[in-house]
Every structure is written in C-alpha cells, then in structure tokens.
C-alpha positions as CSV (number, residue, x, y, z in Angstrom):
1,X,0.0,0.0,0.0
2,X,1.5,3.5,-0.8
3,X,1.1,6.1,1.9
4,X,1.6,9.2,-1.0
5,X,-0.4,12.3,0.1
6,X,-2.7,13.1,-3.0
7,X,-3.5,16.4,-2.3
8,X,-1.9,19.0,-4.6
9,X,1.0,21.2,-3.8
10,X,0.2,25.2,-3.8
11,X,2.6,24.7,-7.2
12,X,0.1,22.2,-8.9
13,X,-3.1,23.5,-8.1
14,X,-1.9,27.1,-9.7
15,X,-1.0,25.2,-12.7
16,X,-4.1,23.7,-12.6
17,X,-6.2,26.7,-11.9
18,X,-3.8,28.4,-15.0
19,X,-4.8,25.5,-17.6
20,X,-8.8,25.8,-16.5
21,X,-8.8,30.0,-16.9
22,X,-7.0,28.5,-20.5
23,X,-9.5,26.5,-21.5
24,X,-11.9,29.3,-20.7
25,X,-10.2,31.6,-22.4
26,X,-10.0,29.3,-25.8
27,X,-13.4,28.1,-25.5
28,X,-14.3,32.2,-25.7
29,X,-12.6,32.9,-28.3
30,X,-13.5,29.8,-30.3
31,X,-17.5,30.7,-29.8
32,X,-17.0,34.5,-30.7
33,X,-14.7,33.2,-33.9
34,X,-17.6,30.7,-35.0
35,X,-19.7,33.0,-34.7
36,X,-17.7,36.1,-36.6
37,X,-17.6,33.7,-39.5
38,X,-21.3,32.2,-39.3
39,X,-22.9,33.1,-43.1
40,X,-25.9,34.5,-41.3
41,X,-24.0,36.9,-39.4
42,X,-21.4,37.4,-42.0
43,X,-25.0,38.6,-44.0
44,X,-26.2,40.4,-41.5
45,X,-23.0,42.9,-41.5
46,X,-23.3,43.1,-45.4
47,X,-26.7,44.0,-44.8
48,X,-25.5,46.9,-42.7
49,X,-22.8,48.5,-44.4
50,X,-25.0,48.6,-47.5
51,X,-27.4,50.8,-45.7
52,X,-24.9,52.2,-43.9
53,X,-23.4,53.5,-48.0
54,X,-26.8,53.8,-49.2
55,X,-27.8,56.4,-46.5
56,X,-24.2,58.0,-46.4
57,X,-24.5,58.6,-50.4
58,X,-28.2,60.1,-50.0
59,X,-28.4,62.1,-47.0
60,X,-27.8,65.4,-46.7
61,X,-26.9,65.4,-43.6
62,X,-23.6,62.6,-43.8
63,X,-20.5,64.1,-43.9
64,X,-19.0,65.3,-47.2
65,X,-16.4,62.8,-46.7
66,X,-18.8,59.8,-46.0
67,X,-21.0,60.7,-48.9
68,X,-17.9,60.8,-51.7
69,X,-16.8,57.7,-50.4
70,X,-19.9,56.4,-50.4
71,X,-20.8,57.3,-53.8
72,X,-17.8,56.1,-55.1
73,X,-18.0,52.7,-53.6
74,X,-21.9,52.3,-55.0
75,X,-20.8,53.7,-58.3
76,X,-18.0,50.9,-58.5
77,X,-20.2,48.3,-57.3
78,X,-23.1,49.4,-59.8
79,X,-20.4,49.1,-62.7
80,X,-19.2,45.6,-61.2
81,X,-22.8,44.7,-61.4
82,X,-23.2,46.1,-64.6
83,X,-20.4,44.3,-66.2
84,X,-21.7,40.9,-64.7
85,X,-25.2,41.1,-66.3
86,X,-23.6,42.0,-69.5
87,X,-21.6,39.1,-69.6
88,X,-24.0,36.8,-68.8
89,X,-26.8,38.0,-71.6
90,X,-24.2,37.6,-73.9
91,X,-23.0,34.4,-73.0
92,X,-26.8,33.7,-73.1
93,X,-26.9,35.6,-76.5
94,X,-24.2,33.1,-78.1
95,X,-25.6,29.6,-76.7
C-alpha cells in the first residue's frame, strides 16, 4: 500500500487553476470566432454596411467625406454589377 499524500501542492493546483482559466479563455474565443464567421451573421453585416453607404450617399446630412466615399463605392459596385449582367446575356446571347 502507498502512503503518498494526494492532495496537490500550492505549485500544482496554480497550474491547474492556470490550464482551467485556459480552457476558458479558448473556448471564448472559439464561440466568438464561429460566430464572426457564421454566413448568417457574416450577411447580417453586409446587410448593414449597404445601408450604412446607401444612407451615407443620400443624406444630406452625412459628412461630405462619408458621402464621396460612399458614392464612389456604390458607383464601383453598380459598374461591377453592370459588367456581370452583360456578360451573362451575352454568353446567353451566343448559346
């Protein structure tokens, strides 16, 4: 029969305590990277920086800066889009 003492030294249990806050720490981070790339949420934000240009671009009242921006990124965008729905009628057109 062994006579060892099982309780942990100060030393152990602080390593112990230091690997649990870890694991805590980890798990956190895991759950807020899950959901930072979730399509839902990752839709959601899309969502709201449209508006966020859409209202920037029209609004009087956004900052001169926010609204050239703005209307530059829509006008790039709108071209992009353009561009894409012309190649595809004529890539229609030909078949």
């Amino acid at each position: 029969m062994s006579t060892e003492d099982t309780t942990p030294t100060p030393h152990i249990a602080a390593l112990e305590a230091e690997v649990t806050l870890s694991r805590e720490q980890l798990a956190a981070t895991v759950d807020a990277l899950v959901d930072r790339v979730h399509p839902a949420r990752q839709a959601e934000r899309a969502k709201a920086r449209g508006r966020r240009l859409w209202f920037d671009a029209t609004d009087p009242a956004a900052l001169p800066e926010d609204r050239d921006h703005a209307r530059k990124v829509l006008v790039v965008a709108g071209v992009v889009v353009a561009l894409v729905v012309a190649g595809v009628v004529r890539k229609v057109v030909r078949d």
